[in-house]
C-alpha positions as CSV (number, residue, x, y, z in Angstrom):
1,X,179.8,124.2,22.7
2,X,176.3,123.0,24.1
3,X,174.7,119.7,24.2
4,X,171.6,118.2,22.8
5,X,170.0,115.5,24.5
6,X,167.4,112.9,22.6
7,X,164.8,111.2,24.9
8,X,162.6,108.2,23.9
9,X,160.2,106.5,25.8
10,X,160.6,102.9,25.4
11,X,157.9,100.1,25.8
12,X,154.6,102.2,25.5
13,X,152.4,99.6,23.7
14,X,153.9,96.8,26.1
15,X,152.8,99.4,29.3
16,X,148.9,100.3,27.9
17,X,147.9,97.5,26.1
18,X,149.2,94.6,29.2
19,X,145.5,94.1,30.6
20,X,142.0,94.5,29.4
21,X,141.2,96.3,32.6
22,X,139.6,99.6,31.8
23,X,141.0,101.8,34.3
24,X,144.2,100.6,34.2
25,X,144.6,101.3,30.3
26,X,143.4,104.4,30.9
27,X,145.8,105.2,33.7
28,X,148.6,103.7,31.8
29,X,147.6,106.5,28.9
30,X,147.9,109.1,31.2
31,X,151.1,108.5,32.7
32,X,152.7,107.5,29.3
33,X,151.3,111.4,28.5
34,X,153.0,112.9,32.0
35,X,156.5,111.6,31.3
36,X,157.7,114.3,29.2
37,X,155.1,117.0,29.5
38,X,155.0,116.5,33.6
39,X,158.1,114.2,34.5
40,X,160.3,115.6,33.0
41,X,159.6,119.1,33.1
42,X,159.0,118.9,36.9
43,X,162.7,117.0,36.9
44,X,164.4,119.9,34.6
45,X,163.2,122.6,36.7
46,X,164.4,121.0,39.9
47,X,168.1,120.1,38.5
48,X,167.9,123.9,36.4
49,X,165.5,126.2,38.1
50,X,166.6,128.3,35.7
51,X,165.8,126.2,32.4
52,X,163.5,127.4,29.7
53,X,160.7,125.2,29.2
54,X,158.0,127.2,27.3
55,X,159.2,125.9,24.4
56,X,156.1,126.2,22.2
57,X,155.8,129.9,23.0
58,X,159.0,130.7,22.5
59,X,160.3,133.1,19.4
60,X,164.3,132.6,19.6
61,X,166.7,129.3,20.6
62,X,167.7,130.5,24.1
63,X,170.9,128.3,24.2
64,X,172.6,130.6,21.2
65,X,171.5,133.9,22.9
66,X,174.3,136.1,25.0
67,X,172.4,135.5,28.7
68,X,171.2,131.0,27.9
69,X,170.1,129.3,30.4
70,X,171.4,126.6,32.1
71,X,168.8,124.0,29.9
72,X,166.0,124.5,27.9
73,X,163.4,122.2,26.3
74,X,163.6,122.4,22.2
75,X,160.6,120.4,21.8
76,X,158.1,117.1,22.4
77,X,157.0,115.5,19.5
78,X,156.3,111.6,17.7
79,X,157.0,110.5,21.1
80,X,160.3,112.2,21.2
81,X,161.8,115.2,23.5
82,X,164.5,117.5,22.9
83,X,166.7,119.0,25.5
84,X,169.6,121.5,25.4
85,X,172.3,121.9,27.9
86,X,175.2,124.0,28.4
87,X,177.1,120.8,28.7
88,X,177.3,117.1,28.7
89,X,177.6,116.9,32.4
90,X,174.6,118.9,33.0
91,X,172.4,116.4,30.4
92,X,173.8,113.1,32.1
93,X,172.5,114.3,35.4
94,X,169.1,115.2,34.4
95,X,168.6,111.9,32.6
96,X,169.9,109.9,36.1
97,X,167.3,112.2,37.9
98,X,164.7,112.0,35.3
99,X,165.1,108.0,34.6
100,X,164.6,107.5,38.6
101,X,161.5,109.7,37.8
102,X,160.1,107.5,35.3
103,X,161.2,104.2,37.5
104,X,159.4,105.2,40.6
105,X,156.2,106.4,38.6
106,X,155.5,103.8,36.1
107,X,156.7,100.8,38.7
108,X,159.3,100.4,36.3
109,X,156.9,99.8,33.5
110,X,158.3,102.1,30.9
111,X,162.1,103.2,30.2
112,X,163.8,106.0,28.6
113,X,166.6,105.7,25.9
114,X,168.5,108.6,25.7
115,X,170.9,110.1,22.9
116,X,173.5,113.2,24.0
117,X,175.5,115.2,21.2
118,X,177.8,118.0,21.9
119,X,177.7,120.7,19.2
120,X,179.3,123.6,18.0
121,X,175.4,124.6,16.5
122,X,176.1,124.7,12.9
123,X,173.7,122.8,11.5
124,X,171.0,121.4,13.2
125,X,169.3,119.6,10.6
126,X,172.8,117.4,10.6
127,X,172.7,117.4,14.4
128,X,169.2,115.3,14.6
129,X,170.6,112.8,11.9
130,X,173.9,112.1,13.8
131,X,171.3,111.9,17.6
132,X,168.6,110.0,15.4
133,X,171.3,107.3,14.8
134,X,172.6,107.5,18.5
135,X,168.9,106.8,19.7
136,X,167.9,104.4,17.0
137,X,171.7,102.3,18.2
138,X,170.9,102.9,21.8
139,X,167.6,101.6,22.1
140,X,169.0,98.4,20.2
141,X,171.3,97.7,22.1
142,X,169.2,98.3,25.5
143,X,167.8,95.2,27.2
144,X,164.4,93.8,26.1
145,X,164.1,91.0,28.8
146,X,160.9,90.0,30.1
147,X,160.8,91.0,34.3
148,X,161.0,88.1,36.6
149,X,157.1,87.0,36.8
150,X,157.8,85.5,40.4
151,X,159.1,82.3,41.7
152,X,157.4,79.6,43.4
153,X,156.3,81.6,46.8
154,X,155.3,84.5,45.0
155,X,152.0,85.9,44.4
156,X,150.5,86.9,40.7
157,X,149.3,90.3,40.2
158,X,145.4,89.5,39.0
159,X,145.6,91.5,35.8
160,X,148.9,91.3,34.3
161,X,150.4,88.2,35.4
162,X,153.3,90.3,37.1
163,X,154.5,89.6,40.5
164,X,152.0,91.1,43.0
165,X,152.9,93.7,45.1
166,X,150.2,94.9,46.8
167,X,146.7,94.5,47.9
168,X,144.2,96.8,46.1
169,X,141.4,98.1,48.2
170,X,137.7,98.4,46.1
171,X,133.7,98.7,47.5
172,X,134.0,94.8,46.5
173,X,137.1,93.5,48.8
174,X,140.8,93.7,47.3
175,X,143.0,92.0,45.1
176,X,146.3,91.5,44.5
177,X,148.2,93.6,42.0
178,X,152.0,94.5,40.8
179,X,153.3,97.6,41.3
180,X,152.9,98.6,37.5
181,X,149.2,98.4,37.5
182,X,149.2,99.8,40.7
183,X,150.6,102.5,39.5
184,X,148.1,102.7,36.7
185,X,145.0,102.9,39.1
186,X,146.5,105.4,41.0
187,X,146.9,107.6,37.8
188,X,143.6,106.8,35.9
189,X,142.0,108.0,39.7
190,X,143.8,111.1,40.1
191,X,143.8,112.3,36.6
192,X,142.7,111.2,33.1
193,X,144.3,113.3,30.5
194,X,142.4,112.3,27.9
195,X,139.1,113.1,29.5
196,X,139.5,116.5,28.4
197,X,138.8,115.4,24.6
198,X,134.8,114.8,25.4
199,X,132.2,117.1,24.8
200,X,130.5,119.0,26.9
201,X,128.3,117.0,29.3
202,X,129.7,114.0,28.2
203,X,132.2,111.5,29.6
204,X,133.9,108.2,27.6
205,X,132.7,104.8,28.5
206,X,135.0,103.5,31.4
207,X,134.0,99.5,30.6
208,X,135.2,97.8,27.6
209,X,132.4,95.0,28.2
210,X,130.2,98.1,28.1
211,X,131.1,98.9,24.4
212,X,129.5,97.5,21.5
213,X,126.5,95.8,23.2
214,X,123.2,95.1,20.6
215,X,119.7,95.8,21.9
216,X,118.3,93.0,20.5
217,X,121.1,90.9,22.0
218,X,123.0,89.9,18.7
219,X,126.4,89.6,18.8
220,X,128.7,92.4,20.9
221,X,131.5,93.6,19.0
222,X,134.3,96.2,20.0
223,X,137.4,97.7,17.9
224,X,140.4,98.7,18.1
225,X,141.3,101.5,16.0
226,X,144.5,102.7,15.6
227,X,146.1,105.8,13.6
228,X,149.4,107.0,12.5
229,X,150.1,110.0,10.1
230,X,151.6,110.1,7.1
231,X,154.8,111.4,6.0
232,X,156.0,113.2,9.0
233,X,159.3,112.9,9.2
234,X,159.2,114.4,5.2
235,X,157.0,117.1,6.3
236,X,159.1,118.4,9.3
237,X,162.1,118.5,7.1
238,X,160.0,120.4,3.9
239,X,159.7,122.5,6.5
240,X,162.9,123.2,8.5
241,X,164.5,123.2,4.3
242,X,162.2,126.1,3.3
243,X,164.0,128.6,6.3
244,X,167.1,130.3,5.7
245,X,169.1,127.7,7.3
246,X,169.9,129.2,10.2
247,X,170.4,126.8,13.6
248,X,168.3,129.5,15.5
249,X,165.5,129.2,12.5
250,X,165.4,125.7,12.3
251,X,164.8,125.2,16.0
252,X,161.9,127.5,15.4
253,X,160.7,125.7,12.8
254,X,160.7,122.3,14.8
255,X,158.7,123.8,17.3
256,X,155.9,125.2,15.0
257,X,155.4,122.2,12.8
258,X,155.6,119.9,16.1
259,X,153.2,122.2,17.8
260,X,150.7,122.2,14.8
261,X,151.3,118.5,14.0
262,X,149.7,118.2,17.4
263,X,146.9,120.5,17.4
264,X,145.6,119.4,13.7
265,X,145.6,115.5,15.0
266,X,144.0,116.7,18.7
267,X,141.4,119.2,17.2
268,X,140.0,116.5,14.2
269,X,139.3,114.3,17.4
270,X,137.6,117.0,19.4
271,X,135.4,117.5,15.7
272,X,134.8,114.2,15.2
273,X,133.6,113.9,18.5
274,X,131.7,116.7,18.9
275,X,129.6,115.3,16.1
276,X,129.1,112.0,17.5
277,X,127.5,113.5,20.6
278,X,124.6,115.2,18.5
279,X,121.4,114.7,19.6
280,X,120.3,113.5,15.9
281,X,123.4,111.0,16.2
282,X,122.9,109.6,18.6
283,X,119.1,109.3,18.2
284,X,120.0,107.8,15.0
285,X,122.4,105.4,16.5
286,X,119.9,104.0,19.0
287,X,117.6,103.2,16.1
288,X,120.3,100.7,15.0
289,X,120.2,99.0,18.2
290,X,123.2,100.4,19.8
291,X,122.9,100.4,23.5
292,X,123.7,103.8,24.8
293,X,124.5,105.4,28.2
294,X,123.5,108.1,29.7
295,X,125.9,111.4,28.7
296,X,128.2,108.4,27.8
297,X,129.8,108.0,24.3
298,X,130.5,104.4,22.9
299,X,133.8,105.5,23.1
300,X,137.2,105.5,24.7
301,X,140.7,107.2,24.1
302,X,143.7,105.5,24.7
303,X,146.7,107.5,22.9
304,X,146.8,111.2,21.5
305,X,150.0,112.0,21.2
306,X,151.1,114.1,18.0
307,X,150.1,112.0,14.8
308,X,149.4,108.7,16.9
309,X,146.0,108.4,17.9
310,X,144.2,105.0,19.3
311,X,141.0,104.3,20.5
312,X,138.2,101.8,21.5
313,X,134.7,101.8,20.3
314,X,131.5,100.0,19.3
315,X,132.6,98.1,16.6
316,X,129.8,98.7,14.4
317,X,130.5,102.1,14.3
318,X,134.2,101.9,13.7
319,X,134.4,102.1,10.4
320,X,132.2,105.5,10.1
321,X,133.9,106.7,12.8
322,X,137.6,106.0,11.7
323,X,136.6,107.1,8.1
324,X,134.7,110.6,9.5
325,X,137.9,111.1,11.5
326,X,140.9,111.1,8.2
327,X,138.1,112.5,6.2
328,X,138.1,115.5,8.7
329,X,142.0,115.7,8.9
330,X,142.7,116.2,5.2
331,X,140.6,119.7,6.0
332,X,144.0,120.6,8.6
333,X,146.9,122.1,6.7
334,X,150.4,121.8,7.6
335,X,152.0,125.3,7.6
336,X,153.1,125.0,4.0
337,X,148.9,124.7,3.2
338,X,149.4,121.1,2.1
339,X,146.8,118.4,4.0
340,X,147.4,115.9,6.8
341,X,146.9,112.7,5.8
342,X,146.8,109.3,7.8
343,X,146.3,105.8,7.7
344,X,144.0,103.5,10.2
345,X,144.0,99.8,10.7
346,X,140.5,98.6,12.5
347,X,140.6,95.5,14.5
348,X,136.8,94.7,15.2
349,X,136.6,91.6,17.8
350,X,134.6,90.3,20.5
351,X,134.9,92.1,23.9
352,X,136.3,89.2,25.7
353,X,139.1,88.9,22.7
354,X,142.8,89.4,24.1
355,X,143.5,93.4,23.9
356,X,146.7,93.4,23.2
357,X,146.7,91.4,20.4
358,X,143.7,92.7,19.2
359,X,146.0,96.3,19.5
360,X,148.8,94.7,17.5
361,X,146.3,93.6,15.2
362,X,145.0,97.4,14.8
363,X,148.8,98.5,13.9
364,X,149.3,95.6,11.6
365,X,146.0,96.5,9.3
366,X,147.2,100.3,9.9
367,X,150.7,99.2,8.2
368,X,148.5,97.7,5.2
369,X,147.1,100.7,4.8
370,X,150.3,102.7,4.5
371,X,151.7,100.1,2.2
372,X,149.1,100.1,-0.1
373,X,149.1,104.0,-0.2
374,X,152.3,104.6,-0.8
375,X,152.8,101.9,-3.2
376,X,150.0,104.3,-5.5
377,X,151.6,106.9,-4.4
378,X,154.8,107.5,-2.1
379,X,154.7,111.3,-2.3
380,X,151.2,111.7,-1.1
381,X,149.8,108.5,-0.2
382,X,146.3,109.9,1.0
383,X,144.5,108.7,3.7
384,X,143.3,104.5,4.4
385,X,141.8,102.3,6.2
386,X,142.3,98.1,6.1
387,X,140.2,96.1,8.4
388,X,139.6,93.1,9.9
389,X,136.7,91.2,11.5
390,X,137.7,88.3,14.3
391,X,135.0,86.2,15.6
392,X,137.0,83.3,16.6
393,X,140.8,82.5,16.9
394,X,143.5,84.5,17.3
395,X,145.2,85.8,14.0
396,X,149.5,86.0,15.1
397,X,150.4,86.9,11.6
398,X,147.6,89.0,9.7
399,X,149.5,87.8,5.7
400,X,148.9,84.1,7.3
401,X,145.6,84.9,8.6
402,X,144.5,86.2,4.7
403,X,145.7,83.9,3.3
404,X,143.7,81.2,4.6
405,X,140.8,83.3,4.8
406,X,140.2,85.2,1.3
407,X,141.8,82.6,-1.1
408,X,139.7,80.7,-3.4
409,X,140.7,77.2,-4.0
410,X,141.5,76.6,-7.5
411,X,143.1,79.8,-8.1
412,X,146.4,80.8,-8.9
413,X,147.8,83.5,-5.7
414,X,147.9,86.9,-6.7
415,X,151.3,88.1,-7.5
416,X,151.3,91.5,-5.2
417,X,151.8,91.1,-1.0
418,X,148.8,91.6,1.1
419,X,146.6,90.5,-2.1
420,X,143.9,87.6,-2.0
421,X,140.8,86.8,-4.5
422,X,137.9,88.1,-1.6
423,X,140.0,91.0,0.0
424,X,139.7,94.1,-1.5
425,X,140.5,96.7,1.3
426,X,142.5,98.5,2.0
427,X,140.2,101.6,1.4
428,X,140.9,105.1,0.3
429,X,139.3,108.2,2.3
430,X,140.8,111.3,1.1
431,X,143.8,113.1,-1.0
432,X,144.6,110.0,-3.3
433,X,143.6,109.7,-6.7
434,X,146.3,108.3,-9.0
435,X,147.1,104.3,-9.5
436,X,143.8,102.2,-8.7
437,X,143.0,104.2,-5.6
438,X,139.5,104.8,-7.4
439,X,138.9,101.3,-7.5
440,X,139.5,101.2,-3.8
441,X,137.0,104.4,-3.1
442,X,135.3,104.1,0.5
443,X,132.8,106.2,-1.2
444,X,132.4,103.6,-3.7
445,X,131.9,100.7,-0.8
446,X,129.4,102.4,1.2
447,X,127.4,102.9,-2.2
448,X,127.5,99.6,-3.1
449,X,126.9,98.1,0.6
450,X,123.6,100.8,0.5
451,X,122.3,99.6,-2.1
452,X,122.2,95.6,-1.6
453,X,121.2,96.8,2.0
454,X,118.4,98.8,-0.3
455,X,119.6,101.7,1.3
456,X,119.5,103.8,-0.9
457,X,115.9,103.6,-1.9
458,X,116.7,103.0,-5.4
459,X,116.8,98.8,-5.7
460,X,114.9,96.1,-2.9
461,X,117.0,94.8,-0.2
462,X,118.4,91.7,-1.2
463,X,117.5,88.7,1.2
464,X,120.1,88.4,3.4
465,X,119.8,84.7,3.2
466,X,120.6,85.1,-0.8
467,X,123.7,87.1,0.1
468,X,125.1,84.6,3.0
469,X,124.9,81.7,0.2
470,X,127.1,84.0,-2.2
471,X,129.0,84.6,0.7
472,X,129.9,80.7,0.8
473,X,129.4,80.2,-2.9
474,X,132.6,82.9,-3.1
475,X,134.2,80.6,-0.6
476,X,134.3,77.4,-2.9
477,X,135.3,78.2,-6.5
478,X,134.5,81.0,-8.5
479,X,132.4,79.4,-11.4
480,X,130.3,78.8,-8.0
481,X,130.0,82.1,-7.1
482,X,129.5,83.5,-10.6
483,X,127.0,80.7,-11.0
484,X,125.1,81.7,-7.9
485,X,125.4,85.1,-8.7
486,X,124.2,84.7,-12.2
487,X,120.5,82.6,-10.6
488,X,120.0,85.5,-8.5
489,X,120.2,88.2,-11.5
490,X,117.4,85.4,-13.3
491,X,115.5,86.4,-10.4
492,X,115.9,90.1,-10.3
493,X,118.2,90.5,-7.6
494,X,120.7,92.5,-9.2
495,X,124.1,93.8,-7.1
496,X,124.7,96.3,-9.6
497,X,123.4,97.7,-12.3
498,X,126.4,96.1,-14.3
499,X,127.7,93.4,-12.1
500,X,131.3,93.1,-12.3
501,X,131.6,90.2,-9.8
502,X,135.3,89.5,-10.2
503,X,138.3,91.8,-11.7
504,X,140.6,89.3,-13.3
505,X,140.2,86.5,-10.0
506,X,139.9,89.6,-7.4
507,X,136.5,90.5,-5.9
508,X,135.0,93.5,-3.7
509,X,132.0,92.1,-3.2
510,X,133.1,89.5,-0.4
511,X,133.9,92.6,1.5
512,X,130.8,94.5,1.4
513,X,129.2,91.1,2.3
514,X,131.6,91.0,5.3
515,X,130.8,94.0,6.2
516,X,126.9,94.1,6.5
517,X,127.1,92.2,10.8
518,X,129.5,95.5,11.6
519,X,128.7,98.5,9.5
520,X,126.4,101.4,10.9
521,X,126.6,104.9,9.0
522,X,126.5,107.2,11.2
523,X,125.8,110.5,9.8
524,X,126.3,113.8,10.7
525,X,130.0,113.4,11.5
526,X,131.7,115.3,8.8
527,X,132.3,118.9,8.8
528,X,130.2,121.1,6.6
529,X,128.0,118.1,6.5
530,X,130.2,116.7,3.0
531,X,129.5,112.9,2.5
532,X,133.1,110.4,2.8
């Protein structure tokens, strides 16, 4: 009988997104990467110097063979980690070593849950449900208490509002900080793990007040983007179902699909980027007044880790960005051939807006997305975005925030959730086509935003002065909006060739509107140069 051992890392979001300092984030990233693939690792080899930790490399289950080792790593994957032990003794002491690990490291900013399972190795697929429940029980029941923030002697740490700790030397002086963001510093100095995404001979911005700035000094806008793949649970378990069944053969299956999960999700970054650092992108970017840096791309990583991915940049090129990106995925196959799809919520807000909530407001649009795509279609949903633009205030529920926002007065509420008369996001990219995900084409909004932005060489520009007074018009009633709408076609400004301003009390136009302050295409960032 061996023992498998669950690890979960507990409090990420809470740990990266606790202060809009730059470096800190980005040290935060990096040691939220190290604490399976170095910590623990590092902490298995010095209990087991024996233990088998090649795990993507490795053809058979070592722990089933005649000579297994004393542990072995199964896999890392959707911020998960699998261990195997020759016994439950063996996995308690590695987790005691490795959570003292994690403690010391993160300045007890991050925690681990932990599930152990002794098995007889039947089946494994019945094993992970059994540990999946153990985890999912644990980390309910751990506590979720905020730290003591100090008493009345105490000192505050200048960038979370944690105790301070110590006194952080810089060219400018020092300030005071806790030992979490301490620890932070000290990681995004020593390494950045995420670095290693940029092109050649370029590096990622390293100031979020740097992002998002407009040559001709209009308003600076920054986003939040964050995305989360579809499906993946389903797809690892298509594919352990389709081997023979085997314990030995599911464990190599794991490992595969985790692996290539991975590498599809890392490598459409590495694409998307490589395209963005184009000389003709870039060129093309500074035409449209974005303020660029030297061999720096408007353009920070925060999290790649397996089908998670966030990231921070000019907000005008989010959207293009963000779209280029699940457009470029669907081309990555899972081993079975089928296409990786994702969803992405974009929080675009001013630089100075709070980060994390502007990063709970990213997940919050990215959970629209998924809830409109699989409610056309739960089998393969496809890939979407949802946005959301914050000038002022600070949205704590994003249904409230809508609500007030995109309903016309007068009108009965829409009977779906997440539905208002001026909201018609979210937006499909790739791999849906059934319900009324043509309707909700991105295709079929950058057409119509090029052509009222005359674009698309084929109609005038309309006066942007004529489209902020629809904009308002939509605002107050519809009979004012179609009214409006209706003077403007006397004159020959026409916003289609058939304008359809409202299906049944629902519009798209308010969107494309909304989206003409924080919309650049950028081109050039597909592969095979296809259009989104």
């Amino acid at each position: 009988m061996l023992c498998i051992s669950l690890f979960d890392i507990v409090g990420i979001q809470d740990f990266v997104f606790a202060t809009k300092k730059t470096r800190e984030n980005v040290g935060a990233s990096s040691l939220v990467g190290k604490v399976f693939e170095v910590f623990l690792f590092e902490e298995l080899l010095k209990s087991f110097p024996g233990a088998a930790t090649g795990w993507r490399n490795a053809e058979e289950f070592g722990m089933l063979s005649s000579a297994p080792p004393q542990a072995e790593m199964v896999y890392i994957g959707g911020g998960n980690a699998l261990v195997a032990f020759r016994n439950k003794e063996d996995a308690v002491a590695l987790t005691r070593a490795f959570s003292r690990r994690v403690l010391k490291e993160t300045g007890g900013g991050l925690s681990v849950a932990v599930a152990h399972l002794e098995t007889d190795a039947v089946s494994f697929t019945d094993d992970m449900k059994i540990l999946l429940r153990m985890l999912e029980r644990k980390k309910f029941n751990m506590p979720h208490g905020w730290p003591l923030l100090g008493v009345a002697v105490s000192r505050e740490g200048t960038s979370d509002g944690l105790p301070a700790a110590e006194e952080y030397k810089n060219g400018e002086g020092g300030e005071w900080i806790s030992r979490p963001a301490s620890r932070k510093r000290s990681s995004a100095e020593t390494s950045d793990s995420l670095s290693k995404l940029a092109p050649e001979g370029f590096s990622f911005q390293v100031e979020f007040d740097r992002l998002g700035r407009n040559k001709e000094a209009g308003e600076s806008l920054l986003a939040v983007v964050h995305i989360d793949g579809n499906n993946m649970g389903k797809t690892i378990k298509k594919h352990i179902a389709d081997g023979d069944g085997s314990y030995n053969d599911a464990v190599s299956r794991l490992r595969s699909i985790s692996a290539r999960i991975s590498e599809a999700f890392e490598q459409t970054l590495r694409d998307t980027l490589s395209r963005l650092s184009s000389k003709e992108t870039l060129e093309a970017l500074e035409k449209e007044g974005v303020v660029l840096e030297k061999s720096l791309l408007p353009f920070r990583p925060l999290i790649c880790a397996g089908d998670d991915v966030t990231f921070v940049c000019d907000g005008r090129i989010a959207l293009s960005l963000t779209a280029a990106f699940l457009k470029n995925l669907s081309r990555e196959k899972t081993p079975g051939g089928e296409e990786f799809t994702a969803c992405a919520g974009i929080a675009v807000v001013k630089p100075h807006f709070p980060f994390y909530r502007a990063y709970c407001l990213s997940e919050e649009l990215c959970a629209s997305a998924k809830l409109k795509a699989k409610k056309n279609d739960s089998d393969q949903p496809g890939s979407w975005l949802d946005f959301e633009v914050v000038y002022s205030g600070l949205p704590v529920d994003l249904d409230a925030y809508r609500a007030r926002k995109y309903s016309i007065p007068g009108l009965p509420s829409l009977p779906d959730s997440g539905e208002y008369h001026l909201l018609w996001r979210p937006y499909t990219v790739a791999g849906s086509s059934r319900g009324d995900a043509p309707a909700h084409a991105w295709s079929e909004a950058r057409r119509r935003l090029r052509r009222i932005t005359g674009a698309d060489g084929k109609e005038k520009e309309w006066p942007r002065s004529k489209l902020k007074g629809l904009r308002e018009a939509f605002t107050m009633s519809k009979d004012e909006a179609v009214s409006f709408n209706a003077e403007c076609e006397s004159r020959g400004d026409l916003l289609d060739e058939k304008t359809n301003l409202f299906r049944g009390n629902r519009t798209e136009w308010f969107d494309i509107i909304d989206l003409l302050d924080v919309y650049i295409e950028v081109p050039g960032l597909l592969k095979g140069g296809d259009e989104i």
